[in-house]
C-alpha positions in Angstrom: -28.3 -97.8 3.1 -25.1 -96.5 1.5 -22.6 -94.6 2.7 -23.4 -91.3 1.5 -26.9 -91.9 2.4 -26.0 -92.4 6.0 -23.5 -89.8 6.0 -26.2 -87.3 4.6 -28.7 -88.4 7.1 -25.9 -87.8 10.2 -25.1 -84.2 8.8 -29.2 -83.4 8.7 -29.4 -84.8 12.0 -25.9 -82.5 13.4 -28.0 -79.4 11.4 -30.5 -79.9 13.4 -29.1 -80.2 17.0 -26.4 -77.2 15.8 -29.6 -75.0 15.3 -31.2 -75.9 18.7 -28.3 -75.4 20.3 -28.5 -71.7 18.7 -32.2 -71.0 19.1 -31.7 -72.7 23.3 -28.6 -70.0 23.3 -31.4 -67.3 21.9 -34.1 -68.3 24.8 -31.9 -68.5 27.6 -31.8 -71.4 28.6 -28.2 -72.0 29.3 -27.6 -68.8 31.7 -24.5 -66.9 30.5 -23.5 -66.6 34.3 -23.0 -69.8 34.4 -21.6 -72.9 32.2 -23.3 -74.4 29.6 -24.2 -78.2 30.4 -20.8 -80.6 29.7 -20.4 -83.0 26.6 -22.0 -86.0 28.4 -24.9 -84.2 29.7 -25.4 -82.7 26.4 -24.9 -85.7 24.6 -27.4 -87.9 26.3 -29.9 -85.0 26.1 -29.7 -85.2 22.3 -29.1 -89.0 22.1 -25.5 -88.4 20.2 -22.1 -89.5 20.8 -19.9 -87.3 22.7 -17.4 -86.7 19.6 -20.5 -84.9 17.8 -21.5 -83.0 20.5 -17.7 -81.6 20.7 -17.8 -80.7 16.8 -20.6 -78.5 17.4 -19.6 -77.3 20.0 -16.4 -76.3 17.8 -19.1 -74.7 16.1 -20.7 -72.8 18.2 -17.4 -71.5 19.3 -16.1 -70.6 15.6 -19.7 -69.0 15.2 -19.2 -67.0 18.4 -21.7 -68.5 20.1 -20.2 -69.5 23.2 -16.8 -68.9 24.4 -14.4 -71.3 26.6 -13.2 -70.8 30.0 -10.2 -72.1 32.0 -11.7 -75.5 33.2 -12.3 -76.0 29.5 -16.6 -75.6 29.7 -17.8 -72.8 27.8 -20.3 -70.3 28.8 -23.4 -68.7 26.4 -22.1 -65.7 25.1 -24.2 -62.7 26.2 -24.6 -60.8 22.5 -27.1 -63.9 21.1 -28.9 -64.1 24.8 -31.3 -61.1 25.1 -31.1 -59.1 27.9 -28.2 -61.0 29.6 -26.1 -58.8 31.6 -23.7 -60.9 33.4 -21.5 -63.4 32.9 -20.5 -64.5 36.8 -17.8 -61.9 36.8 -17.9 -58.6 38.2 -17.1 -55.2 36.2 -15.3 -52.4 38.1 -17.0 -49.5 35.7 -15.8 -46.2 35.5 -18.7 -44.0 33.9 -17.1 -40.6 32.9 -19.4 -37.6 32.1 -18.7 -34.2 30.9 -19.4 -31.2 33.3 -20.1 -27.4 31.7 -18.0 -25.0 32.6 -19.4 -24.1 36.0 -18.8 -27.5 37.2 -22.3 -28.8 36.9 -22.6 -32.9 35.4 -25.7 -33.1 32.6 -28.7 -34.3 34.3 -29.1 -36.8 31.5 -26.0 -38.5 32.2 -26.4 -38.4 36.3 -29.9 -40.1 35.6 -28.4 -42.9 33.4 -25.8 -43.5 36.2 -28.2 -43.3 38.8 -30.3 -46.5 36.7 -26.6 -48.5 36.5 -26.2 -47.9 40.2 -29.5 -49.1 40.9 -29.0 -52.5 38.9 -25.6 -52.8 39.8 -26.7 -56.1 41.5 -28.6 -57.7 38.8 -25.7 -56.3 36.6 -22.8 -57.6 38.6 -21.2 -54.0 38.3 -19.1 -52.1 40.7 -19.8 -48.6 39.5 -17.9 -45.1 40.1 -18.7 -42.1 38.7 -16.0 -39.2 37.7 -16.8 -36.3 35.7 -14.3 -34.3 33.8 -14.5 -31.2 31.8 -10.4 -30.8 30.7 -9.0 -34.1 28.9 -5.8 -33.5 30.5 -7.9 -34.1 34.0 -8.4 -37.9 32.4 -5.0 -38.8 31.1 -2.9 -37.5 34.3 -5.2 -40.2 36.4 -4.8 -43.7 37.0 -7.4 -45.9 35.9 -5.5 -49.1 36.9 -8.8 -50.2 39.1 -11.2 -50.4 36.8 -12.0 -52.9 34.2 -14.4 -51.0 31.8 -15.4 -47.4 30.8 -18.2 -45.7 29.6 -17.5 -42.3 27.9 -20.7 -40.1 28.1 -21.6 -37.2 26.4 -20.2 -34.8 23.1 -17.4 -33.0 24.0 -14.3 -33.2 21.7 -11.9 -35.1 23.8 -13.5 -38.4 23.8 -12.5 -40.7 20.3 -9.2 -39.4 22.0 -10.2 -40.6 25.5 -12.4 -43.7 23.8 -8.6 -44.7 21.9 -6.8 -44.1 25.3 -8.7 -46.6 27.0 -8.5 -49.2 24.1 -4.8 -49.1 24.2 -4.9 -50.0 28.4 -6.8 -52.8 27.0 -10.4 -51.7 28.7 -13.7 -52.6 27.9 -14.7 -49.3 26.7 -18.0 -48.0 25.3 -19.9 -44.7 24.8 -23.0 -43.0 25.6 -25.1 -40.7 23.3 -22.1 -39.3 21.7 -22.4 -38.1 18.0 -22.3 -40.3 14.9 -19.5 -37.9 13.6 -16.9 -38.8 16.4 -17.1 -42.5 14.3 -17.0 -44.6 17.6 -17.0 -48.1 17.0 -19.4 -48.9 19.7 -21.9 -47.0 22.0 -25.5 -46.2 22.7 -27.6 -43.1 21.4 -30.7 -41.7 21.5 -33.3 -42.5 18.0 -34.2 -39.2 17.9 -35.4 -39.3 14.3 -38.0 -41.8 16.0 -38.2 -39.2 18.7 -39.0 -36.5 15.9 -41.5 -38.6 14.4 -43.6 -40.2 17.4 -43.8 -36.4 18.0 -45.4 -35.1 15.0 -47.5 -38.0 14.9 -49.3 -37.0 18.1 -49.1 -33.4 17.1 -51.0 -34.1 13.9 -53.3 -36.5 15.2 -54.7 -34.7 18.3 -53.8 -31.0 17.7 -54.2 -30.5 13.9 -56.8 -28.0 13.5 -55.2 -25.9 16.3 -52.4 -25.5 14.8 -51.2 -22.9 11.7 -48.0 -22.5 12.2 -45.1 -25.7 14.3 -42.4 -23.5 15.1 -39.0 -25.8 15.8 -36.7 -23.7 18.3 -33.7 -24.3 19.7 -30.0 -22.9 20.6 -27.6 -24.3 18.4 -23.4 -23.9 18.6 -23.9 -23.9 14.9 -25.7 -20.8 15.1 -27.1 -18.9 12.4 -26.1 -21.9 10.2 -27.9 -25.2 11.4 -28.4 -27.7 13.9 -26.2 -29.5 16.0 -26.6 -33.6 15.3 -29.4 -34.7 17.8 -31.5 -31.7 17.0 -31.1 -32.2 13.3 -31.9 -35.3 13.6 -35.5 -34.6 15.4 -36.0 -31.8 13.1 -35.6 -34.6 10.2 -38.0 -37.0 11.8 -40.5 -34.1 12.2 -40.3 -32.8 8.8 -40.9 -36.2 7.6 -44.0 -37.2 9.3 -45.4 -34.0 8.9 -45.4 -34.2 5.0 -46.4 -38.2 5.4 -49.7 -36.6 7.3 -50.0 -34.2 4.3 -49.5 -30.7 5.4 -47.7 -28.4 4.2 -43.5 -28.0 5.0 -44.2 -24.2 4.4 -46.2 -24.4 7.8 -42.7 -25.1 9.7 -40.4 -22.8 10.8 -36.9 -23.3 12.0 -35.7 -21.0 14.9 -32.2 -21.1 15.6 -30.9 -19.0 18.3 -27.2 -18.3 19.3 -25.5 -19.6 22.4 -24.2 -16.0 22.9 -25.7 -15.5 26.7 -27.2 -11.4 25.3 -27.7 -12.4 21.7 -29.8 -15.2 22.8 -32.0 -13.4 25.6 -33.2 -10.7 22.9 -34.0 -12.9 20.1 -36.3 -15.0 22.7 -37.5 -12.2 23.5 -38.5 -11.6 20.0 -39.8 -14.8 20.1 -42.5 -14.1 22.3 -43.6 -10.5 20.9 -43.8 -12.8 17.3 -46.1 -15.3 18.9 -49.6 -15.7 17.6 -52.6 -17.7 18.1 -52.4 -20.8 16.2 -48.3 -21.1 16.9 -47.0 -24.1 17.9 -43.2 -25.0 19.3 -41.6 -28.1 19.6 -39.1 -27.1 21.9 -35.1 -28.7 21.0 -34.6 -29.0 24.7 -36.0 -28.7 27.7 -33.9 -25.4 28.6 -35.5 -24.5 25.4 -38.6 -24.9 27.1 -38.2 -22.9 29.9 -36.4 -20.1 28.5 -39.6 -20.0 26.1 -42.0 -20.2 28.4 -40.1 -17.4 30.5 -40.4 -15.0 27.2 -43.7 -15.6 26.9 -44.6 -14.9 30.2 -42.3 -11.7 30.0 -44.6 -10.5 27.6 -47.7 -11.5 29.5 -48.6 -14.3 26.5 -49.5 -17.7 27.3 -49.1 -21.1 24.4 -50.8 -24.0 25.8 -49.2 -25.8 22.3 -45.3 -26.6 23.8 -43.7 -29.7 22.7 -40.3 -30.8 24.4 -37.8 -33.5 24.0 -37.4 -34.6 27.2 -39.5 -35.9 30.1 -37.3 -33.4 32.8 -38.7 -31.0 35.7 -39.5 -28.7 33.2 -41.6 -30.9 31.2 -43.4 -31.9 34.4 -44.2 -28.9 36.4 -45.4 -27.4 33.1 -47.3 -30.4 32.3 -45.5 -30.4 28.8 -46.1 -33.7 26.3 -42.4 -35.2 26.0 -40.5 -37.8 24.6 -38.9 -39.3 27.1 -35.5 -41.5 26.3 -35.8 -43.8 29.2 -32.6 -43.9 31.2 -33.0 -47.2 32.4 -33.4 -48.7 29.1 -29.9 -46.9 28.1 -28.2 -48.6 30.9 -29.6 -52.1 30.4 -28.2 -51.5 26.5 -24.7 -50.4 27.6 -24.5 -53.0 30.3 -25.2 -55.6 28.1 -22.8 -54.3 25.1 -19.9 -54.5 28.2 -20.4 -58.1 29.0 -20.2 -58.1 25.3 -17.2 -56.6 24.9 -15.9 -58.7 27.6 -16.1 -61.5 25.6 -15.0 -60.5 21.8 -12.7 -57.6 22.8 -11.8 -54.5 20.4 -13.2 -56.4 17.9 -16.8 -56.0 18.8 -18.4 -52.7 16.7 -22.3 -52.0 17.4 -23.8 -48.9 18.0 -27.4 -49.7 20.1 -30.2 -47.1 19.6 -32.9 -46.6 22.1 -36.0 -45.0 20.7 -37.7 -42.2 23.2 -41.2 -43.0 24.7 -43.8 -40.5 24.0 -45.4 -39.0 27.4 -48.8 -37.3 26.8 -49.8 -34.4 29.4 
């Protein structure tokens, strides 16, 4: 056989064991808590010298693959292994969370803290919680003990805060905050999905009941348009609802001021307007509850109320929600920080978790 012959043949052969290194990576098999098996092991697995098995290991290492660690092994790393959260080191995690201006946390956030506390085992997370409403409360404290952050929520401060923490060399990342704050990393709602799964089910089980799908909601943007994640239902909706061939004339887009008075009288309004055949899909699920307070106000009853989120409200009013499961948002941001933890600033991925559809 000539040389280029057998050279060709040992480059097919490296291909090969290169790719099922990647795909064994892929499936798990080498924990990323743990090392992957050493250069002799490896090399008598595959039945190849031990120089080969370092070149591709090189490779893996260039590709990103793996990573090394102080005793020169290397260790899986975590953003080509699904659902690994932990790489044998512990996380001190700050999660910090907006509050309104009554000092109240979002009851979003609290339950997606609540799901990293539960798993901070299986996670290998220390986890605190802070929540702040002034950014000056966040850059007079010391965040020395922590090793990572997670920025939840919209409020303005937070590419400022999200920068901040970069510069102190954290592993920082972001929870359901808008596209337009440009954040290189985080994890966010679908809610276009949400908007369509929603009008889907609408269409498929309540079409003849319905005349008019009234979309209502208080907006900051108010008399204008949306804010993002309503806009972003509100597209999804429209969408499906022409895909199932009715009409976009059919839909009606209510938005109401935050203005405390403003907004009581125009829900009221609401409720005189309603008529049999009306339908709401509900922005929020204070949305809900305000509307189903006018209604009742007015001694009116809709049994055709849609909201976005699977919350008290939803439940005791036995509402059909999309439910953005909490758990499923923490899984996704714990596994972006042992990402992070490997490939730094560098890293840029934005995860989005697309809302179950509960049917009451």
């Amino acid at each position: 056989m000539s040389k280029d012959k057998v050279f060709q043949s040992v480059q097919i052969q490296s291909d090969s064991i290169l790719l099922s290194l990647k795909e064994s990576i892929a499936a798990g098999a080498f924990p990323t808590n743990k090392p992957i098996p050493p250069v002799r092991t490896l090399g008598e697995q595959y039945n190849i010298s031990r120089q080969t098995i370092s070149t591709l290991l090189k490779r893996l290492y260039e590709e990103n693959y793996i990573y090394p660690m102080t005793n020169g092994r290397y260790k899986a790393n975590p953003k080509f292994v699904p659902n690994s959260l932990d790489t044998g080191e512990p996380i001190k995690l700050c999660f910090i969370g907006e509050k309104n201006k009554e000092g109240l946390g979002n009851d979003f956030y609290g339950r997606i803290y609540q799901a990293l506390e539960q798993h901070k085992k299986s996670f290998n997370l220390e986890v605190d919680y802070q929540i702040y409403f002034d950014k000056s409360e966040i850059f007079k404290k010391s965040f020395e003990a922590f090793d990572a952050i997670i920025l939840a929520g919209d409020v303005d401060w937070i590419p400022e805060a999200f920068a901040y923490f970069q510069k102190q060399n954290k592993i920082v990342t972001s929870c359901l905050s808008p596209i337009n704050f440009h954040l290189p990393r985080g994890v966010r709602i679908d809610n276009v999905c949400g908007g369509e799964a929603l009008a889907t089910h609408i269409i498929d089980h309540h079409n003849p009941k319905i005349k008019r799908m009234k979309l209502i909601g208080i907006s900051q943007n108010y008399p204008d348009f949306w804010h993002e994640q309503f806009s972003f239902r509100v597209t999804g909706f429209k969408k499906v609802w022409l895909e199932k061939g009715r009409n976009l004339a059919e839909i009606e887009e209510l938005i109401l001021p935050m203005d405390y008075n403003q907004m009581i009288d125009q829900w009221i309004q609401v409720a005189e307007d309603h008529q049999e055949g009306d339908a709401y899909f509900a922005l929020s699920d204070k949305d809900a509850q305000f509307l189903i307070s006018s209604l009742s106000s007015v001694d009116k009853i809709c049994p055709l109320i849609f909201c976005p989120d699977n919350s008290e409200i939803a439940r005791s009013h036995q509402l059909t929600s999309l439910f953005p499961d909490p758990e499923k948002i923490a899984h996704a941001l714990a596994h972006q920080l042992r990402v992070i933890e490997i490939e730094g600033a560098d890293y840029k991925q934005l995860d989005y978790i697309s809302p179950e559809l509960i049917v009451r």
